[in-house]
C-alpha positions as CSV (number, residue, x, y, z in Angstrom):
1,X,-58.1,-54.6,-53.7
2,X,-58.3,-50.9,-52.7
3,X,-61.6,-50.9,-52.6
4,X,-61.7,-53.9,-49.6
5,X,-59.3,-51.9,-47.8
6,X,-60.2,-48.4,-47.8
7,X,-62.3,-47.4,-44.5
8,X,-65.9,-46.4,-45.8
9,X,-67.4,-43.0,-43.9
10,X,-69.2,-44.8,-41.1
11,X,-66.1,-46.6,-39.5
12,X,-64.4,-43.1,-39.8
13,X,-66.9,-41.6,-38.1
14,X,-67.3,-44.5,-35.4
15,X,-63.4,-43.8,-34.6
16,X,-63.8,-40.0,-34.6
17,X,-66.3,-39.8,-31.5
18,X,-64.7,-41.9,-29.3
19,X,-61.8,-39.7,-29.7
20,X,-64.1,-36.2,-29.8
21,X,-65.9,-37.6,-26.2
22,X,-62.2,-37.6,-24.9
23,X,-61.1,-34.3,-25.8
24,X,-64.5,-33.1,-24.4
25,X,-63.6,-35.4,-20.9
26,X,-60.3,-33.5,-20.7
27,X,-61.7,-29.9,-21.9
28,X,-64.0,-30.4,-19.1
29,X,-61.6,-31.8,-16.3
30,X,-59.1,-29.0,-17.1
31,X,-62.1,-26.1,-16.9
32,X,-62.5,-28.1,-13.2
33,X,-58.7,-28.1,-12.4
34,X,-58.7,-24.6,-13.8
35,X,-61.2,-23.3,-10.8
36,X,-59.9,-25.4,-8.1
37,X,-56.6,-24.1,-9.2
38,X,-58.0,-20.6,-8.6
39,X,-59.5,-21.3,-5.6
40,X,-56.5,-22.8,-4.2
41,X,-54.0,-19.8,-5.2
42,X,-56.6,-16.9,-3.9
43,X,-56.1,-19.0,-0.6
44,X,-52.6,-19.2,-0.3
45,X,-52.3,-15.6,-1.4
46,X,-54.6,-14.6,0.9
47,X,-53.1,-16.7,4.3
48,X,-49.5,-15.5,2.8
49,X,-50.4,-11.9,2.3
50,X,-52.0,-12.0,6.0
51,X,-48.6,-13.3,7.7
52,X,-46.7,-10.8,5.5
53,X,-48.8,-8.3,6.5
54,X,-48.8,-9.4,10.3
55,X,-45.4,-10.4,10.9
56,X,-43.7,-9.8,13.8
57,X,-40.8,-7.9,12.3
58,X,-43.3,-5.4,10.3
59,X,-45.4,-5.1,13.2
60,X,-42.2,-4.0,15.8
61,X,-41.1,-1.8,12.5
62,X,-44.4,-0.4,12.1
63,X,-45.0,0.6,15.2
64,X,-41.0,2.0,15.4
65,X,-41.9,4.1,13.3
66,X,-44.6,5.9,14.4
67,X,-44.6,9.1,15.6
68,X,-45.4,9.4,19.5
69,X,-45.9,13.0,19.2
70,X,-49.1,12.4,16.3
71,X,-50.7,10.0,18.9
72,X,-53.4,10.9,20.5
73,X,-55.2,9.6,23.5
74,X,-58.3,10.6,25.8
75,X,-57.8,9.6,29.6
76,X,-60.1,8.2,32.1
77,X,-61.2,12.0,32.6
78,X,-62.0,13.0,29.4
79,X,-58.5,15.2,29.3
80,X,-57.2,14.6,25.5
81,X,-53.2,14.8,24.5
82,X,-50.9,13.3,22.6
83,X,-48.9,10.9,24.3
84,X,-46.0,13.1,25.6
85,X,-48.5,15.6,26.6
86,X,-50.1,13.0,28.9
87,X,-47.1,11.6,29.7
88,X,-46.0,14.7,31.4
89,X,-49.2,15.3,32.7
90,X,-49.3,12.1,34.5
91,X,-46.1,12.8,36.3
92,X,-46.2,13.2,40.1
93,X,-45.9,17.2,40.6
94,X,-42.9,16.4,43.1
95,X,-41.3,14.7,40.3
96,X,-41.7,17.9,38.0
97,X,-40.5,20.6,40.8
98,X,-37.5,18.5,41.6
99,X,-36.6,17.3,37.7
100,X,-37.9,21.0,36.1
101,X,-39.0,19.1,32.9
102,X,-41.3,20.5,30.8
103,X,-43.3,19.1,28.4
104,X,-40.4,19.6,25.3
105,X,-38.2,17.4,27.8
106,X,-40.8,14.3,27.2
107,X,-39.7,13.0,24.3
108,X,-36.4,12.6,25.3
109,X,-37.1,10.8,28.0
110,X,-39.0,8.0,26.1
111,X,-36.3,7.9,23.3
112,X,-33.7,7.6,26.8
113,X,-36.0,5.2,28.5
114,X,-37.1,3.1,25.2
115,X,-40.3,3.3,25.7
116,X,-41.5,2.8,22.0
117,X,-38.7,-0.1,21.6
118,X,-40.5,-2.1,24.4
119,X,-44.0,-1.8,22.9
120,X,-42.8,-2.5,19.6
121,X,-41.7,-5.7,21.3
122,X,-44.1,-6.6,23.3
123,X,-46.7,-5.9,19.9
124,X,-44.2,-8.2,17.5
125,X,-44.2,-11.1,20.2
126,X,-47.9,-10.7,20.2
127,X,-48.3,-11.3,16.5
128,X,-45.9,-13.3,16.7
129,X,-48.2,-15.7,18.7
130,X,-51.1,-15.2,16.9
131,X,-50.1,-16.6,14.0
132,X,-47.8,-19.4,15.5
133,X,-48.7,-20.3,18.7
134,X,-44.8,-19.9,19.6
135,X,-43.0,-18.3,22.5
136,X,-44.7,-17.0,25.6
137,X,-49.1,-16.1,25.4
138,X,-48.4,-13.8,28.2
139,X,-47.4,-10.1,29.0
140,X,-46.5,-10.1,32.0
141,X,-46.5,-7.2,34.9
142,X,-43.3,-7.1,34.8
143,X,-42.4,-6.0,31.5
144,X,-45.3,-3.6,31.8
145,X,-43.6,-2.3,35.4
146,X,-39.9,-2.2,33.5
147,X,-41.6,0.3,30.9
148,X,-42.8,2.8,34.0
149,X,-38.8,1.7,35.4
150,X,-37.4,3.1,32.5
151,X,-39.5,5.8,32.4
152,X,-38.0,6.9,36.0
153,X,-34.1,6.3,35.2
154,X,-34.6,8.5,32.3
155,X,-36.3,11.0,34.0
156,X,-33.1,11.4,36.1
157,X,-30.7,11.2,33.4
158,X,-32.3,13.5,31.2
159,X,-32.7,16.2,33.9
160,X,-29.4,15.2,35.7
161,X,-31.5,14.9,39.1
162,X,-31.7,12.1,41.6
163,X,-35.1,11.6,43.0
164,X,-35.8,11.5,46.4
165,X,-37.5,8.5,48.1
166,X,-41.2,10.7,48.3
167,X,-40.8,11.1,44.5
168,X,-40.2,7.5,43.9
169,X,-43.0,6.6,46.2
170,X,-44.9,8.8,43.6
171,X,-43.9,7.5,40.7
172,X,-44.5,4.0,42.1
173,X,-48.1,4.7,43.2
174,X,-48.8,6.9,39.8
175,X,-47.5,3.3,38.2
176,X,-50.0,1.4,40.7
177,X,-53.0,3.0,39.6
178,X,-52.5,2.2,36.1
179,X,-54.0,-1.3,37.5
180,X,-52.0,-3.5,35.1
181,X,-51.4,-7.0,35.5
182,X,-50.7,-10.6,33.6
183,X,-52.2,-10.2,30.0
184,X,-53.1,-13.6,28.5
185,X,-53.1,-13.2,25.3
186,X,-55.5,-16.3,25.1
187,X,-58.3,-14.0,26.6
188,X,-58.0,-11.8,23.0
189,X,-59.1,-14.2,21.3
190,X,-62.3,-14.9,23.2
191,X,-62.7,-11.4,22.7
192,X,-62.7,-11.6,19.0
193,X,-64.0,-14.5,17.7
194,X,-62.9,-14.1,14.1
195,X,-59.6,-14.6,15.9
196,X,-60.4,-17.9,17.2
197,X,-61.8,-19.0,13.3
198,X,-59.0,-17.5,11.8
199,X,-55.6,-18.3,13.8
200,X,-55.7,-22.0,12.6
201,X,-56.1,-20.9,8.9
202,X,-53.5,-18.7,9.5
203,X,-51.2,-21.7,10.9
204,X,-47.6,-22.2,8.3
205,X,-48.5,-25.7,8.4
206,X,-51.8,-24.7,6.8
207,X,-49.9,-22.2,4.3
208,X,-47.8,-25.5,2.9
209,X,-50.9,-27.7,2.7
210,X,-52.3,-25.4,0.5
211,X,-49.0,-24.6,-1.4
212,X,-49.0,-27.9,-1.9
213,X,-52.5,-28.6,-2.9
214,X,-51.7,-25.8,-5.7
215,X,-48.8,-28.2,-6.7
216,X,-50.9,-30.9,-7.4
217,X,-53.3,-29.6,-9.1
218,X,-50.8,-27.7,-11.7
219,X,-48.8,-30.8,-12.0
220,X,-52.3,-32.6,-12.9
221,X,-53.0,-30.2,-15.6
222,X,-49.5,-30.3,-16.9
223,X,-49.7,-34.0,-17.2
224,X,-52.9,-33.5,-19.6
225,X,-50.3,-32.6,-22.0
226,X,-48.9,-35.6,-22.4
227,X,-51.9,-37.0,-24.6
228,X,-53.2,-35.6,-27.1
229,X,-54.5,-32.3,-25.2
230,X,-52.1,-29.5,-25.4
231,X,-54.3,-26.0,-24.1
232,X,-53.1,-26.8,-20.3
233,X,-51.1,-23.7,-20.1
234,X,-54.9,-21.9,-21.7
235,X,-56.3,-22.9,-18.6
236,X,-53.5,-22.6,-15.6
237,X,-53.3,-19.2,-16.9
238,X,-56.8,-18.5,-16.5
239,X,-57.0,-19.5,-13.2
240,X,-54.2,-17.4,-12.4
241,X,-55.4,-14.3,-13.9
242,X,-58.7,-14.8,-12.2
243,X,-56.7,-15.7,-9.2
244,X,-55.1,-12.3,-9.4
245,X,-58.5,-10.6,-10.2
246,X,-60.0,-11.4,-7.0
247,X,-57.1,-11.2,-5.3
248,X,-56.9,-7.5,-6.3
249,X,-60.3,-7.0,-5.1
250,X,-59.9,-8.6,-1.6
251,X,-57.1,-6.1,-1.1
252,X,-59.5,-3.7,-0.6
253,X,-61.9,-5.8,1.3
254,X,-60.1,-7.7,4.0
255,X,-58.1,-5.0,5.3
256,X,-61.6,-3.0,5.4
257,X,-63.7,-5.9,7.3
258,X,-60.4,-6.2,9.9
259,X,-60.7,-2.5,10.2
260,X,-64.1,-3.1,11.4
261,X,-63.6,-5.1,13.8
262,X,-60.6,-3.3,15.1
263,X,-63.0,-0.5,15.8
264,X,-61.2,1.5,18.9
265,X,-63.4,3.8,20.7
266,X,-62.4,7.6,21.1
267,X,-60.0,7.6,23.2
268,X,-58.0,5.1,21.8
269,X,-57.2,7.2,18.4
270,X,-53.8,6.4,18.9
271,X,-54.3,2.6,18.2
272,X,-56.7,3.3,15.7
273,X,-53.8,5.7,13.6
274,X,-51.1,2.3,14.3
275,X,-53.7,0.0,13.0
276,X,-54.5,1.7,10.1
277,X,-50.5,1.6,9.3
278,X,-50.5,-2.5,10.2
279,X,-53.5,-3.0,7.8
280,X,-51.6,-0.7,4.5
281,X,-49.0,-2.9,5.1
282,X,-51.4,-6.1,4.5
283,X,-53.1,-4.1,1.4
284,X,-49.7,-3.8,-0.1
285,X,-48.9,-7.7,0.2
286,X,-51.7,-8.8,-0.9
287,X,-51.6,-6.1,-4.1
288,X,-48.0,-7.3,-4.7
289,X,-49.5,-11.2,-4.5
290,X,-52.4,-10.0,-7.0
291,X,-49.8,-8.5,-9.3
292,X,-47.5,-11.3,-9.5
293,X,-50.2,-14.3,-10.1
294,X,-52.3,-12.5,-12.4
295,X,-48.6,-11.4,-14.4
296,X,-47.7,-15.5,-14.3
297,X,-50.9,-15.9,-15.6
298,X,-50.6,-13.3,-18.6
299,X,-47.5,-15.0,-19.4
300,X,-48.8,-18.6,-19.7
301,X,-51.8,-17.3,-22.0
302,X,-49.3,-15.8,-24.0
303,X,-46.9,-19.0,-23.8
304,X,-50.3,-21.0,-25.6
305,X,-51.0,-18.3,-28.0
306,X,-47.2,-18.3,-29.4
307,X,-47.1,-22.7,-28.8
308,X,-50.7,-22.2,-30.8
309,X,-49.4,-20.3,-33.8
310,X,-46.0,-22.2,-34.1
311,X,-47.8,-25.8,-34.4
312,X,-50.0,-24.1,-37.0
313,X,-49.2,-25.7,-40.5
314,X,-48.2,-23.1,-43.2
């Protein structure tokens, strides 16, 4: 009787490979979830690094604190200062004979007039923008005008002098041939074109797509487990350190292409010093990204490997 009902060696084998060709199917579809899973979380780190890094409220603080006296400009005439030094340059000499400022007096008067407040304003709104298309897509002369307002009520305050109407009509024809106008913002992104291929990808409704897309695919891999297949957190923490790996490496490579094409010519040092503090402060988001996904993804190798040797038998 035990001899009718024991399996012979060929059925055993017949019901081992359908059972081998599965765990190969799922070995293989988890090395495929595994990549798009890295993919995915490169992406998201990336577009979430970029709107850390651009934000409007560490542009404004970025460029609050900058020091006005470590900028440097060229004018129109080839005449090179920093910006208080052109600043007091630029004034009207009637203004200077009747206020007796001096060059020290210059900062001062932008601290008084808040001259750095309004750009850092004007620069977070513009970010601001860029990445969400909200609020106004305009500067507009006005607020530029206000700025050279400013400028002349501090004068006065600082120096304790009241202008008299020739010196106003020279600070307001010093302020006319600046030529400024209506900025659309719209126009800077013709400019730069990577700015017209980028702002959509940039979009927070594109952020949570792909944060959800990364959802998916973990919850897919985490559902492999309920068979027989139990190395899913092997492979999500592959992805992840890989995820990490490359993520470290574009920290050094994005902010270096956007570098080049923020290339300011000579006499705009000055935006070329604040641009190089915007794009540190993308570098370290995306470094803190790269250390936190490829960390998660130590931890779930390590998760397997102590899962591993518990089911082992003794």
């Amino acid at each position: 009787m035990r001899a009718q009902t024991e399996m012979s060696p060929v059925f055993r084998e017949v019901r081992r490979r359908p059972q081998e060709e599965t765990n190969a199917g799922l070995t293989a579809l988890s090395v495929l979830l595994a990549i798009v899973l890295t993919g995915l979380l490169v992406l998201v780190g990336q577009v979430a690094a970029i709107r850390s890094g651009l934000a409007t409220e560490r542009i404004a603080e970025t460029v609050l604190g900058t020091d006005p006296g470590r900028l440097t400009f060229t004018d129109r005439s080839g005449v090179s200062g920093t910006v208080y030094q052109l600043g007091f340059a630029y004034l009207p000499p009637i203004v200077r004979e009747e206020t007796g400022l001096t060059e020290a007096h210059m900062p001062a008067v932008f601290e008084q007039a808040g001259t750095l407040r309004s750009i850092a304003v004007l620069a977070g709104r513009s970010a601001d923008w860029l990445l969400d298309g909200e609020g106004e897509r305009h500067v507009y002369e006005s607020e530029v005008r206000s700025l050279f307002d400013n400028l002349t009520a501090a004068i006065e305050t600082v120096s304790g002098t009241r202008l008299s109407e020739e010196a106003r009509q020279q600070m307001d024809a010093w302020y006319r041939a600046q030529k400024t106008g209506d900025l659309d913002l719209q126009d800077v992104l013709h400019a730069v074109p990577l700015l017209q291929t980028l702002r959509p990808w940039l979009s927070p409704e594109f952020l949570l797509a792909a944060v959800l897309l990364v959802l998916v695919v973990a919850i897919w891999l985490v559902l492999l487990a309920g068979g027989r297949f139990s190395r899913w957190p092997l492979y999500a923490g592959l992805g992840a350190v890989f995820a990490g790996v490359i993520s470290l490496s574009l920290a050094f490579i994005v902010p270096a292409l956007i570098g080049r094409l923020l290339r300011f010519e000579s006499e705009m040092a000055a935006l070329r010093t604040v641009s190089e503090k915007i794009l540190g402060g993308l570098r370290s988001a995306q470094l803190r990204y790269a250390l936190l996904i490829g960390g998660l993804g130590v931890l779930l190798i390590l998760v397997q490997a102590v899962a591993a040797r518990l089911r082992r038998p003794r």
